[in-house]
C-alpha positions in Angstrom: -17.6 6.9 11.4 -18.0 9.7 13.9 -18.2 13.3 11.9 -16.1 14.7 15.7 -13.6 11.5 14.9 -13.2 12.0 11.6 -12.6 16.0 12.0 -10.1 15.5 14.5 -7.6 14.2 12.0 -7.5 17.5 10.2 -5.0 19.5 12.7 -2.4 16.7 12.2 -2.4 17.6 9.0 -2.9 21.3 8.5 -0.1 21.3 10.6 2.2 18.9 8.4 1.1 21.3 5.7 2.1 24.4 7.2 5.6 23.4 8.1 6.4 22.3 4.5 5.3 25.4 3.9 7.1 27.7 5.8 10.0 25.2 7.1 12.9 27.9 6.9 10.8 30.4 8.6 9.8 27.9 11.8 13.0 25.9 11.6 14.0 26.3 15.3 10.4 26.8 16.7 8.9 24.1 14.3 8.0 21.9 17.8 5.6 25.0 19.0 3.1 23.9 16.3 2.5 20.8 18.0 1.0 21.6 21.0 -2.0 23.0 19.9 -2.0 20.1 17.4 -2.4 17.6 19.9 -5.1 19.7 22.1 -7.1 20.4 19.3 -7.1 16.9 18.2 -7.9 16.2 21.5 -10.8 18.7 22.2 -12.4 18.0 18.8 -12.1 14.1 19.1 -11.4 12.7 22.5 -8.9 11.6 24.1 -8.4 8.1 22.2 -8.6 10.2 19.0 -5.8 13.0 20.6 -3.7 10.0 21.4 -3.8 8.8 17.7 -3.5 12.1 16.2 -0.5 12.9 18.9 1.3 10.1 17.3 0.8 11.6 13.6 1.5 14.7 14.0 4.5 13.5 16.1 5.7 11.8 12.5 5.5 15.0 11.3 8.1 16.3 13.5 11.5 15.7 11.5 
């Protein structure tokens, strides 16, 4: 496996982690953390890898 591809997959869920984390606190903003989710993803990967990565960190969305 590709170390970029396989490092790309880590914002998705740092991400996930830090709204359980601070879920009351980001509530109402909790979408503005996935944006730089999926460019990250993106930028580390590429762009097959920030389509997949888009799609789990959209699952993280509630």
């Amino acid at each position: 496996m590709n170390t970029r591809l396989a490092l790309s997959i880590l914002p998705p869920f740092f991400t996930c982690a830090v709204q359980w984390l601070l879920w009351d606190a980001l509530k109402p903003y909790v979408w503005f953390l996935f944006f730089p989710t999926a460019f990250f993803s993106a930028w580390i990967g590429s762009l097959l890898a920030g389509y997949q990565r888009t799609a789990i960190a959209m699952m993280n969305l509630r």
